[in-house]
MARSEVEX-454149 format. One record per atom (N, C-alpha, C): atom name; x, y, z. Coordinates in nm, 2 decimals. Layout:
<nodes>
NODE   name       px       py       pz
NODE     CA        X        Y        Z
...
</nodes>
This chain:
<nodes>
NODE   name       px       py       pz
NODE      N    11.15    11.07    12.51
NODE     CA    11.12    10.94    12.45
NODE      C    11.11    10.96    12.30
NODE      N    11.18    10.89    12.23
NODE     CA    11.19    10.89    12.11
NODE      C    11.10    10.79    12.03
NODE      N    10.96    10.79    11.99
NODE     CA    10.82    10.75    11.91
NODE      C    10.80    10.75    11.76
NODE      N    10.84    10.60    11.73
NODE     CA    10.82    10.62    11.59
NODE      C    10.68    10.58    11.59
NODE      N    10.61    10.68    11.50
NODE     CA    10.48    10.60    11.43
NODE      C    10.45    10.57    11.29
NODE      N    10.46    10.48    11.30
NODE     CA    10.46    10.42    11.18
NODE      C    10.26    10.43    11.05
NODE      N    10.27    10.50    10.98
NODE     CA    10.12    10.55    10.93
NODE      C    10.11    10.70    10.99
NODE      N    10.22    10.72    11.00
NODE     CA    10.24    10.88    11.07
NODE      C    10.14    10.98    11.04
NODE      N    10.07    10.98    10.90
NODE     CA     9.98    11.06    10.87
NODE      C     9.86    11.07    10.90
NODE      N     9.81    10.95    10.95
NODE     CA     9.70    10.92    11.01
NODE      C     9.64    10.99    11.11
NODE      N     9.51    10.99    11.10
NODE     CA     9.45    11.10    11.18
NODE      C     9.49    11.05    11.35
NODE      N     9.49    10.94    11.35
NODE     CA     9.52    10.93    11.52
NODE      C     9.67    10.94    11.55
NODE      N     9.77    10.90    11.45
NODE     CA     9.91    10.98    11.47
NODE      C     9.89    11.11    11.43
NODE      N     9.86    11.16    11.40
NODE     CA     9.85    11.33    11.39
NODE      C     9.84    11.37    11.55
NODE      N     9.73    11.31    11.58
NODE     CA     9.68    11.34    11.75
NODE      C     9.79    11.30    11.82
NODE      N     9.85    11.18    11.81
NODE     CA     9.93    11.15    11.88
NODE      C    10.10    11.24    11.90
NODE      N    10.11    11.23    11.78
NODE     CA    10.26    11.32    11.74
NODE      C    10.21    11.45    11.86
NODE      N    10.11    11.55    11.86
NODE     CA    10.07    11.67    11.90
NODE      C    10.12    11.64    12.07
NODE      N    10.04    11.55    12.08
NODE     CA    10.07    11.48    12.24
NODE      C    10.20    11.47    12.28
NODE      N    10.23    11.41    12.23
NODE     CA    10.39    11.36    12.27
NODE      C    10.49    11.50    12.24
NODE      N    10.44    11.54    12.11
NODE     CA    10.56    11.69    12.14
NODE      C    10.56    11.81    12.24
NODE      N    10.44    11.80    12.28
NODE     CA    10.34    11.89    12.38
NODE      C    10.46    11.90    12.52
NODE      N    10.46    11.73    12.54
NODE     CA    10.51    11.67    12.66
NODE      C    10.68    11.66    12.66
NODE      N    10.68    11.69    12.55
NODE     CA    10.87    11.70    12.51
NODE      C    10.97    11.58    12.48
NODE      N    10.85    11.50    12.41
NODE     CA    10.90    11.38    12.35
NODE      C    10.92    11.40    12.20
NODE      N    11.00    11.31    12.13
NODE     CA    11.03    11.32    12.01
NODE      C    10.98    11.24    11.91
NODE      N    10.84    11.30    11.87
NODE     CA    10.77    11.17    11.72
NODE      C    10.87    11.19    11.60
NODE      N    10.83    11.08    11.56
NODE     CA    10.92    11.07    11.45
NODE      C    10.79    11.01    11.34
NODE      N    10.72    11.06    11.24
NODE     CA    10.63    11.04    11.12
NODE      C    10.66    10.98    11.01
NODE      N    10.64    10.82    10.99
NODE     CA    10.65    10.71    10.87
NODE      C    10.58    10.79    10.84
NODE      N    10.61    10.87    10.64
NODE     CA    10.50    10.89    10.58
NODE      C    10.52    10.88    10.41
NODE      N    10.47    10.81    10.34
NODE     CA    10.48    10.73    10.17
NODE      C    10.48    10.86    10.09
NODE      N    10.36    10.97    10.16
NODE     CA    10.39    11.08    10.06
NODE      C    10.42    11.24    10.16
NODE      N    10.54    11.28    10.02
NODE     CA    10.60    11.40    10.07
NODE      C    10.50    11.52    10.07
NODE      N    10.39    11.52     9.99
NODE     CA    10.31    11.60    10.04
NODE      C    10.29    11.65    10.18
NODE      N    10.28    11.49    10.27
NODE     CA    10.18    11.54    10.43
NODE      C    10.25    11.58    10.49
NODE      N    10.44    11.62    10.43
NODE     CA    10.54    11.67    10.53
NODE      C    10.48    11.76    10.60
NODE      N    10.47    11.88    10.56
NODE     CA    10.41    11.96    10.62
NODE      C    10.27    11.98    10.74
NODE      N    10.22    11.84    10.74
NODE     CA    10.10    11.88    10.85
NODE      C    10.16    11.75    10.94
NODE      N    10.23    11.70    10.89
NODE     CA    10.33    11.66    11.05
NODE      C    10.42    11.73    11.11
NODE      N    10.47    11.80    11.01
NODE     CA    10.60    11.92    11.10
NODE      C    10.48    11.96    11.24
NODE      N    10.33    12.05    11.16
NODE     CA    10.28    12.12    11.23
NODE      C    10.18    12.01    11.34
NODE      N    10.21    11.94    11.36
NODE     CA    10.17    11.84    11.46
NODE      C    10.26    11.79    11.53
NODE      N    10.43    11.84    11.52
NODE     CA    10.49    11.85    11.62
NODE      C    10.61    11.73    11.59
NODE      N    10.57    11.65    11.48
NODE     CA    10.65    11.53    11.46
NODE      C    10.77    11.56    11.32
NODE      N    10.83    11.49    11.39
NODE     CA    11.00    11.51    11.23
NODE      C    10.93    11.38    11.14
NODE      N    10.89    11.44    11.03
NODE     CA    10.89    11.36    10.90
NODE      C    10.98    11.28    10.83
NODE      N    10.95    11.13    10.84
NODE     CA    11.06    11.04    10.75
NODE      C    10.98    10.99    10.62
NODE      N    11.05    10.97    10.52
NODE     CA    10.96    10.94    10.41
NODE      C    10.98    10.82    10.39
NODE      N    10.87    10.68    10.39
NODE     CA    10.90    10.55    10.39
NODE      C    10.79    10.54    10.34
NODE      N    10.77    10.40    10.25
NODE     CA    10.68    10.40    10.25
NODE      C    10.67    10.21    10.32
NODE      N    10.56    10.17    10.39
NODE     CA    10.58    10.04    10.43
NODE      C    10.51     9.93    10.35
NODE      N    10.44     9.92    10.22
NODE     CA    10.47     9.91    10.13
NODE      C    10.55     9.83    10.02
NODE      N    10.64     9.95    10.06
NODE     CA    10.76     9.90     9.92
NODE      C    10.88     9.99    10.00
NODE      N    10.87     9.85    10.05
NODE     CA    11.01     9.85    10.16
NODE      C    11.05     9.73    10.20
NODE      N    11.12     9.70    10.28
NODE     CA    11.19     9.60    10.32
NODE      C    11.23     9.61    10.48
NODE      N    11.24     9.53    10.58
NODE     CA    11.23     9.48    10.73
NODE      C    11.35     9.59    10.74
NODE      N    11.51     9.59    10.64
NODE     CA    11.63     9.64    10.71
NODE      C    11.60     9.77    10.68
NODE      N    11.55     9.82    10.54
NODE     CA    11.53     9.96    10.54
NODE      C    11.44    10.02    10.68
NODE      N    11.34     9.98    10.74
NODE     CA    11.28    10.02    10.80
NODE      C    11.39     9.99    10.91
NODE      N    11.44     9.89    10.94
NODE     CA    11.52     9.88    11.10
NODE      C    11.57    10.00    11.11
NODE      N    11.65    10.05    10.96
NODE     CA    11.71    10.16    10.99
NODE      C    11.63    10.32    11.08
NODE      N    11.53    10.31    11.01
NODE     CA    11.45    10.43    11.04
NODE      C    11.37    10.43    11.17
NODE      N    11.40    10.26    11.22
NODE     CA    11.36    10.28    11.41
NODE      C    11.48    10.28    11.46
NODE      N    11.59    10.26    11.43
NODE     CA    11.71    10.30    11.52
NODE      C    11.74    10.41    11.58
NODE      N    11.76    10.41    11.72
NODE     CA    11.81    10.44    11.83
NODE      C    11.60    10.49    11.91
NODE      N    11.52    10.44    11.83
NODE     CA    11.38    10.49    11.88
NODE      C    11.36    10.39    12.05
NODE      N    11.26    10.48    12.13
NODE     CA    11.23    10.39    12.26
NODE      C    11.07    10.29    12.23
NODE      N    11.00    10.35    12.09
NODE     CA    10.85    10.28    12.11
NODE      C    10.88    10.31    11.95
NODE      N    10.76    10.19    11.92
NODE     CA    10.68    10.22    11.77
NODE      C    10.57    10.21    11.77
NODE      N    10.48    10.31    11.76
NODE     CA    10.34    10.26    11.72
NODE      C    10.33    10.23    11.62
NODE      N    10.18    10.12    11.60
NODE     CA    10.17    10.08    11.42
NODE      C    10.08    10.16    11.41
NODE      N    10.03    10.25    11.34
NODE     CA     9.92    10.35    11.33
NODE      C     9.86    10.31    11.21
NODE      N     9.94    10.26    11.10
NODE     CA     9.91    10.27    10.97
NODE      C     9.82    10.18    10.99
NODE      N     9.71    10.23    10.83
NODE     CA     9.57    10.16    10.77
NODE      C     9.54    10.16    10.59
NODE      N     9.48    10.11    10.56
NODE     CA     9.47    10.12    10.44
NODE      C     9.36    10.21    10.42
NODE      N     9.31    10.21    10.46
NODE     CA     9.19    10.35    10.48
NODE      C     9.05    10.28    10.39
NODE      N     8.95    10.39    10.45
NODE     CA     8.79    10.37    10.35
NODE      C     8.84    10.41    10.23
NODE      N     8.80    10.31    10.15
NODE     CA     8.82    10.26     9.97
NODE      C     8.83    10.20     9.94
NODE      N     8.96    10.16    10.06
NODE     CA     9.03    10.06     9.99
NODE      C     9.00     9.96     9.97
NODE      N     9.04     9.83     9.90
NODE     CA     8.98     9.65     9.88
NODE      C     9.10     9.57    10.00
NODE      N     9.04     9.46     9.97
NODE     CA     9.09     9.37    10.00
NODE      C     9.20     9.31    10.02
NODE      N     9.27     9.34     9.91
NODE     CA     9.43     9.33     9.89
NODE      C     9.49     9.40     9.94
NODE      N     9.48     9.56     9.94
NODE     CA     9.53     9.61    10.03
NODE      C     9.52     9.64    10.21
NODE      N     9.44     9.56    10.22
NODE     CA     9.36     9.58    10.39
NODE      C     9.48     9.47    10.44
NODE      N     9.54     9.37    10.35
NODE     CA     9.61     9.25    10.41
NODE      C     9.76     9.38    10.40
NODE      N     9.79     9.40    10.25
NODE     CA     9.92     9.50    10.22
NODE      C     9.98     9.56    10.35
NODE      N     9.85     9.67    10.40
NODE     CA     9.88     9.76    10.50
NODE      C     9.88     9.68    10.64
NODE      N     9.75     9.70    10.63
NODE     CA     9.72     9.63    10.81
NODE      C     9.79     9.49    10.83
NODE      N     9.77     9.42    10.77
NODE     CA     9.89     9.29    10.83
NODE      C    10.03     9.31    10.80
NODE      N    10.08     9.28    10.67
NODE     CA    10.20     9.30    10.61
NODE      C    10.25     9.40    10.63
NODE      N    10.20     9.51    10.70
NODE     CA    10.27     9.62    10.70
NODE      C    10.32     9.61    10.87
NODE      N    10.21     9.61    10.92
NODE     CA    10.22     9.53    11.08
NODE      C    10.36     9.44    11.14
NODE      N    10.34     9.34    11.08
NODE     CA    10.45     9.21    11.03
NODE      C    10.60     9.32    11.01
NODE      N    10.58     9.36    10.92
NODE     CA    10.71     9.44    10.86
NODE      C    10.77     9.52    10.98
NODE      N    10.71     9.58    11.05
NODE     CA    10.69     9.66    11.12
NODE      C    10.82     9.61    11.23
NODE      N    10.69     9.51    11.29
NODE     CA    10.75     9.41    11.41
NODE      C    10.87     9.35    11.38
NODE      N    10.88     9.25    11.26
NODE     CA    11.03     9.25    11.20
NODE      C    11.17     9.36    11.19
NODE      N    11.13     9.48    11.18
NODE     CA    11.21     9.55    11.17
NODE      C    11.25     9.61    11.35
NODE      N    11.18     9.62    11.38
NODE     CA    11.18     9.68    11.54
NODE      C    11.25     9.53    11.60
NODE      N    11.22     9.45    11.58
NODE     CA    11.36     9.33    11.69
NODE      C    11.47     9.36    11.61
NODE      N    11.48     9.39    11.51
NODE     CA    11.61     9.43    11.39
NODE      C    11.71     9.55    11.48
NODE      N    11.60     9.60    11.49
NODE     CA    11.69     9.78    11.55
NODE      C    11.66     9.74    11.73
NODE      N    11.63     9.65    11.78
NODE     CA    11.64     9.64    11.93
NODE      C    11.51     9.75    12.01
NODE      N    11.40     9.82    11.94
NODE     CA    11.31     9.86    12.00
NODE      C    11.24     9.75    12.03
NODE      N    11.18     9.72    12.18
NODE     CA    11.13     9.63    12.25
NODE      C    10.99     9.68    12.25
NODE      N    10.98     9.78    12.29
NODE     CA    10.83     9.86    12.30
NODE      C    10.75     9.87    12.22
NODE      N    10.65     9.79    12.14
NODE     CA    10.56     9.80    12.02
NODE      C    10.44     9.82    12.05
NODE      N    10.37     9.92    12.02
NODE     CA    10.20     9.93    12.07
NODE      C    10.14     9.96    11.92
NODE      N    10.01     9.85    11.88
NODE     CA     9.96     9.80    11.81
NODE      C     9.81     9.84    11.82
NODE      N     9.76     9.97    11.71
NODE     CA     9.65     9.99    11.72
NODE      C     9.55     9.88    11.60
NODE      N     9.49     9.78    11.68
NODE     CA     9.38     9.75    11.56
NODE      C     9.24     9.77    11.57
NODE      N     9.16     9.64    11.59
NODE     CA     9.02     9.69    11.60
NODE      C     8.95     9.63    11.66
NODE      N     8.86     9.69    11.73
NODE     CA     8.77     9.60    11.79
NODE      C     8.69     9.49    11.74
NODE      N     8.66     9.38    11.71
NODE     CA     8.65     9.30    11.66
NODE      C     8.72     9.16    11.60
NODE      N     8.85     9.25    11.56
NODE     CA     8.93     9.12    11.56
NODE      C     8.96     9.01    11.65
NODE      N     9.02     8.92    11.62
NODE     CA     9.02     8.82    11.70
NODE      C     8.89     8.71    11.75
NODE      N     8.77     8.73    11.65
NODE     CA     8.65     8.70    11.65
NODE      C     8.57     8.68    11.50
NODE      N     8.50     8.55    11.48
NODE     CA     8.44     8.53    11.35
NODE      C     8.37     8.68    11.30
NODE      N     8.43     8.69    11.19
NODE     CA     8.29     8.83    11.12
NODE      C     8.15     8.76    11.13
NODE      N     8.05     8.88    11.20
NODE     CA     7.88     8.89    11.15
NODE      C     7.88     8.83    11.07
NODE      N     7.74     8.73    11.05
NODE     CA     7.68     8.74    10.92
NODE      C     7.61     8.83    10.87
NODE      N     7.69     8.87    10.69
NODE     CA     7.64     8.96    10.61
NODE      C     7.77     9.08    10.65
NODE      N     7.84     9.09    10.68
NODE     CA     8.00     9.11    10.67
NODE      C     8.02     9.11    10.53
NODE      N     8.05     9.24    10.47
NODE     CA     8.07     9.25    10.33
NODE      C     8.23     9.20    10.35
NODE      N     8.25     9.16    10.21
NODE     CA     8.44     9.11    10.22
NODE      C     8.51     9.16    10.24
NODE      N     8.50     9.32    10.18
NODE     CA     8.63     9.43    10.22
NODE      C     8.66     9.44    10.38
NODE      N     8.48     9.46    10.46
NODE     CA     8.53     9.48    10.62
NODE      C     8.59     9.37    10.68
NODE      N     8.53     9.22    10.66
NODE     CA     8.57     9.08    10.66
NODE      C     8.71     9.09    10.64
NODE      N     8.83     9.13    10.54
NODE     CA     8.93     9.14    10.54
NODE      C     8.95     9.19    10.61
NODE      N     8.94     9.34    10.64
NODE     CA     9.00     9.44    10.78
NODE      C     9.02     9.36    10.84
NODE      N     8.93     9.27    10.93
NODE     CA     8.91     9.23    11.06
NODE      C     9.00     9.09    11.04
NODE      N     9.01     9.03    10.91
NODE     CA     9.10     8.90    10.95
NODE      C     9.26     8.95    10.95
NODE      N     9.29     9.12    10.86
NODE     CA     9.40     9.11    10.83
NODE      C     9.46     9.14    10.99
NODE      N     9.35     9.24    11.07
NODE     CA     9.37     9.30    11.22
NODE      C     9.45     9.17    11.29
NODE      N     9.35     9.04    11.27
NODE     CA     9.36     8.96    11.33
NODE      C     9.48     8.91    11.35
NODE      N     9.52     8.87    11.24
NODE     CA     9.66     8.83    11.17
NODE      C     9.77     8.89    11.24
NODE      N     9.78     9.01    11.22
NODE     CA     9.83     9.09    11.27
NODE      C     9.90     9.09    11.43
NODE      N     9.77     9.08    11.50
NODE     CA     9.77     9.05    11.64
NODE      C     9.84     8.92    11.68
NODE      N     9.81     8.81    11.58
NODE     CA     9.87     8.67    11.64
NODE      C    10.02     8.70    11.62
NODE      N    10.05     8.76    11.47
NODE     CA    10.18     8.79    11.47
NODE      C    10.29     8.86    11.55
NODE      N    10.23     8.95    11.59
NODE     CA    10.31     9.02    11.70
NODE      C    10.29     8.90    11.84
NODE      N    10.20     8.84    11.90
NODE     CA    10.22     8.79    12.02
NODE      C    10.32     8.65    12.01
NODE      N    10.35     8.61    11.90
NODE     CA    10.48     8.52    11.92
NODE      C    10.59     8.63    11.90
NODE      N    10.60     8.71    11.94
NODE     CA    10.75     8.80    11.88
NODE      C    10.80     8.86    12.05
NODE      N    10.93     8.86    12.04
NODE     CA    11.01     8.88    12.11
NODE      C    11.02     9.02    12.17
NODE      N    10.89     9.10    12.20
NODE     CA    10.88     9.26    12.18
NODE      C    10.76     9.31    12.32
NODE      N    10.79     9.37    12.37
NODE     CA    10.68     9.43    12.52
NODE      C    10.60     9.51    12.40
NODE      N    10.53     9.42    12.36
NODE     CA    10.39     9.46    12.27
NODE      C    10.23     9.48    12.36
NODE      N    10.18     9.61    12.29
NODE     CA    10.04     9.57    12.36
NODE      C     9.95     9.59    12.22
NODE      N     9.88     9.56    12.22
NODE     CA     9.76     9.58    12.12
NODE      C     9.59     9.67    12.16
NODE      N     9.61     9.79    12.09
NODE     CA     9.46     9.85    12.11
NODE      C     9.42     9.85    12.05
NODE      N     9.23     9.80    12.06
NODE     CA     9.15     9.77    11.99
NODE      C     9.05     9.89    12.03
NODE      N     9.06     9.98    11.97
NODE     CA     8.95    10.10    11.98
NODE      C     8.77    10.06    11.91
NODE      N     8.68    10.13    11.96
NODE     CA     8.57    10.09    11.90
NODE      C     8.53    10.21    11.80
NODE      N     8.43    10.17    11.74
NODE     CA     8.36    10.32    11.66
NODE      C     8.44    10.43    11.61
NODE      N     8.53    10.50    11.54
NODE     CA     8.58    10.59    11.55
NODE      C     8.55    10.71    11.52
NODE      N     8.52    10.80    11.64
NODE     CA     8.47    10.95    11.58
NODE      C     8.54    11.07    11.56
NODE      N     8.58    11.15    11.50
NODE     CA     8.64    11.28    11.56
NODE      C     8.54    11.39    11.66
NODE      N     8.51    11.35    11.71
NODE     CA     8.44    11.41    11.80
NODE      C     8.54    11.48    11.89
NODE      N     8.53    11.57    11.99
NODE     CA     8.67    11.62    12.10
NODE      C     8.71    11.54    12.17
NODE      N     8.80    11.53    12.24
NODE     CA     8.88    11.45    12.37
NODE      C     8.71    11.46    12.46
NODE      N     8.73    11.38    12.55
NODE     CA     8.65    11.34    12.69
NODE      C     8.78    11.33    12.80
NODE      N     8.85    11.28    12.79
NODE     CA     8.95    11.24    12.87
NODE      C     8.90    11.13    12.94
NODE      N     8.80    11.08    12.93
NODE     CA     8.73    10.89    13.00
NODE      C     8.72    10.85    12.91
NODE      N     8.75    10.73    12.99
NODE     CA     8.76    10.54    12.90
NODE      C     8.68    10.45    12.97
NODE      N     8.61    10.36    12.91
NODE     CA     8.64    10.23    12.96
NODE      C     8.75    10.14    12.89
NODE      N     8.82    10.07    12.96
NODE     CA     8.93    10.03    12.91
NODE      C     8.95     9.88    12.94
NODE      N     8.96     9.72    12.87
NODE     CA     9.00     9.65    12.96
NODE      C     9.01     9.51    12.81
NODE      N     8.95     9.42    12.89
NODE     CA     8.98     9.28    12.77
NODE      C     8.86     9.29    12.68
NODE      N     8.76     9.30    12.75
NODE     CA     8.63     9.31    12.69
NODE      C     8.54     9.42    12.78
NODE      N     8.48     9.51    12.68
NODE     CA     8.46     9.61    12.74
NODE      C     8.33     9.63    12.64
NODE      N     8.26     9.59    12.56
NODE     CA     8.17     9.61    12.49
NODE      C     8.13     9.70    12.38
NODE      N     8.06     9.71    12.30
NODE     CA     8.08     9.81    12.13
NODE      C     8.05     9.90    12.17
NODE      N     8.11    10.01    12.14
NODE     CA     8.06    10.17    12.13
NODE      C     8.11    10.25    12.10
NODE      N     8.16    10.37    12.05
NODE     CA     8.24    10.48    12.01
NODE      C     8.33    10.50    12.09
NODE      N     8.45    10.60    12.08
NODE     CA     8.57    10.68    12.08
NODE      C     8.58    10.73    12.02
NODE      N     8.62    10.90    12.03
NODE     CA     8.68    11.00    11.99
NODE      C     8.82    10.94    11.96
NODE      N     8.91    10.98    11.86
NODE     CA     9.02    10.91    11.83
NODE      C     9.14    11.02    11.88
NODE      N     9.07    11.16    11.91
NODE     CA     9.16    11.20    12.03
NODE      C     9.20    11.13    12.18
NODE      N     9.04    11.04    12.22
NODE     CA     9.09    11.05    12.33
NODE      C     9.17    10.90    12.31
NODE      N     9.16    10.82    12.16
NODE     CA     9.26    10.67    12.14
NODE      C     9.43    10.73    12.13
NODE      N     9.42    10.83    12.09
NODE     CA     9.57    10.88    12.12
NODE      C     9.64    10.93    12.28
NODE      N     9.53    10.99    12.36
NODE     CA     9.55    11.00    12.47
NODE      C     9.57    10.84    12.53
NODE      N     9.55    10.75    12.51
NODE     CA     9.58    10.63    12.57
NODE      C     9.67    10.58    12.51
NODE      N     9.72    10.58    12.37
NODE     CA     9.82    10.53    12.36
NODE      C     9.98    10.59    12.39
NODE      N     9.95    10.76    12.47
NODE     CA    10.02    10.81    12.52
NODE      C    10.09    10.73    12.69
NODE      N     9.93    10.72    12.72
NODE     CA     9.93    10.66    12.88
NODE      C    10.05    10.52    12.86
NODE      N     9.97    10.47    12.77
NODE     CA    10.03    10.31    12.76
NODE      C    10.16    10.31    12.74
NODE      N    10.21    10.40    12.64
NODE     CA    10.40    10.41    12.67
NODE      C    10.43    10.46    12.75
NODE      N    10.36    10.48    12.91
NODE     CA    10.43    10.56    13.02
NODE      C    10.40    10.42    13.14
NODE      N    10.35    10.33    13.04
NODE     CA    10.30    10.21    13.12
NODE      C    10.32    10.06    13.08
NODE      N    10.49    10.03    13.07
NODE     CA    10.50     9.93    13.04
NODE      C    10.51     9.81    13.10
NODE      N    10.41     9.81    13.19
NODE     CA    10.35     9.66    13.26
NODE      C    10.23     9.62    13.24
NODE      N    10.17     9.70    13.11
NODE     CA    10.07     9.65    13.02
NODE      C    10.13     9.60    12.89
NODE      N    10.30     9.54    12.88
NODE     CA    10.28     9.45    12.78
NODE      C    10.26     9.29    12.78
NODE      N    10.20     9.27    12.67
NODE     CA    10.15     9.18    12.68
NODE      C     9.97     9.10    12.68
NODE      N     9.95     9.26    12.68
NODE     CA     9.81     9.27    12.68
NODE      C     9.72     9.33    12.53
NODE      N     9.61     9.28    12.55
NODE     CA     9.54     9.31    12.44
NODE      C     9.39     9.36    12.49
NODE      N     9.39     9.45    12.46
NODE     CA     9.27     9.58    12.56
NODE      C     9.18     9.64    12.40
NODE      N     9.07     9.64    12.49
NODE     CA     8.96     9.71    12.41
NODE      C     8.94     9.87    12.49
NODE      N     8.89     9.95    12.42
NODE     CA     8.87    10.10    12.45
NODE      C     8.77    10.14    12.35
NODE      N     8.67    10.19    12.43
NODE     CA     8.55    10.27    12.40
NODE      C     8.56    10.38    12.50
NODE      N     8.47    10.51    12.48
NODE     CA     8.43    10.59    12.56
NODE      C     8.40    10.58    12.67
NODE      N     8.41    10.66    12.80
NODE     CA     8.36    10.59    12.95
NODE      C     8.38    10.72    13.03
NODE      N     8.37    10.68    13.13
NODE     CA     8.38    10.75    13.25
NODE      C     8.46    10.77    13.36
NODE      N     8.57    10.70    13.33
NODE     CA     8.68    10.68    13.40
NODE      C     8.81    10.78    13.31
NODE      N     8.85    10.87    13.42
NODE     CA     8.98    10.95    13.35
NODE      C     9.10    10.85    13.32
NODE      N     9.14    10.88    13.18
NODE     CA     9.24    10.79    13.14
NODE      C     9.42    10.71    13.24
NODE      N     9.41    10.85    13.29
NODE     CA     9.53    10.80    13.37
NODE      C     9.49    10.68    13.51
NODE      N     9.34    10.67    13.55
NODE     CA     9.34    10.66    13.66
NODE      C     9.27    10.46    13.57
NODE      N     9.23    10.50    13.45
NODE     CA     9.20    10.37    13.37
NODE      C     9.29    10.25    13.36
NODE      N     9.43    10.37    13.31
NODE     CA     9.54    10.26    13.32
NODE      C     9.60    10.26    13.46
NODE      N     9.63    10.27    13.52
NODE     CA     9.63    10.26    13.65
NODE      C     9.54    10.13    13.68
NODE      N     9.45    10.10    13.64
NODE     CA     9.38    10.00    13.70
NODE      C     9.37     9.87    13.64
NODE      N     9.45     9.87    13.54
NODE     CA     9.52     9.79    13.48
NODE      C     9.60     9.70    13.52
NODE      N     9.66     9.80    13.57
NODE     CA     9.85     9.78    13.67
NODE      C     9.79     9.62    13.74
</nodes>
């Protein structure tokens, strides 16, 4: 299976890439700067240099052609403001999705956040306020689109080790994830495409992942 991830440098495509080459699949790493080439080679994935950005729907269609999935991985990261939380996380999203009906990949899995899809707290500073409306955005956009999309909403994110359990479902309640084991699920979910269409939350749990999605089915 041929996997583009799109934010390829990202710490949960990094995990992800490792997975999928492990298993003898072929990642393919969206990445803006030529520096990270090298710690995606060594995470198993072929480096493309794009940036999403400052790009355009056809350039990108080109760079998912002949792919079987895309993940959206990409984020604007802790620093960033406002403007860019829409740039990346939505517009980049959007871009994404536009480009992938362009090149005929149907398979889109869409990491956002837990929270989206829900008014911000009061006392929600504006930068996180943006995350969560750009997430949001994001998510509506893809569900009018013409694509076996699923959307994960991970909680808390830790680097902590894999667990290999989840709780996994529509609502599942706040709590941490190792962002090893958010890549272990977004492995499962491209081996599982009669969860498109769905929009799932994942925190840490007690249930082994294969047997999580399975119970999905």
């Amino acid at each position: 299976m041929r996997v583009v991830l799109v934010g390829g440098h990202g710490k949960i495509a990094l995990l992800l890439a490792g997975l999928l080459s492990e298993r003898g699949d072929e990642p393919v790493a969206l990445i803006r700067n030529p520096a990270h080439g090298a710690e995606v080679a060594a995470a198993g994935a072929r480096a493309v240099l794009l940036d999403v950005e400052n790009t355009d729907a056809e350039q990108l269609a080109v760079a998912l052609d002949g792919a079987d999935a895309v993940v959206f991985a990409a984020g604007a990261g802790a620093g960033s403001g406002v403007a860019r939380k829409y740039a990346v996380d939505r517009d980049g999203s959007v871009l994404a999705a536009t480009a992938a009906e362009a090149a005929g990949v149907r398979r889109f899995l869409q990491i956002s956040s837990m929270g989206a899809g829900e008014p911000a707290p009061d006392g929600t500073d504006e930068v996180w306020r943006a995350y969560l409306d750009a997430k949001t955005q994001a998510e509506d956009d893809l569900r009018g689109r013409d694509l076996d999309w699923t959307v994960l909403r991970p909680g808390r994110l830790t680097d902590d080790p894999a667990t290999g359990a989840v709780t996994i479902g529509q609502r599942v309640g706040r709590s941490d994830i190792p962002r090893a084991d958010v890549a272990a699920v977004l492995v499962a979910l491209l081996d599982a495409p009669e969860t498109a269409g769905a929009t799932l939350e994942v925190v840490a749990g007690e249930t082994p992942i294969a047997a999580a999605i399975t119970a999905l089915r």
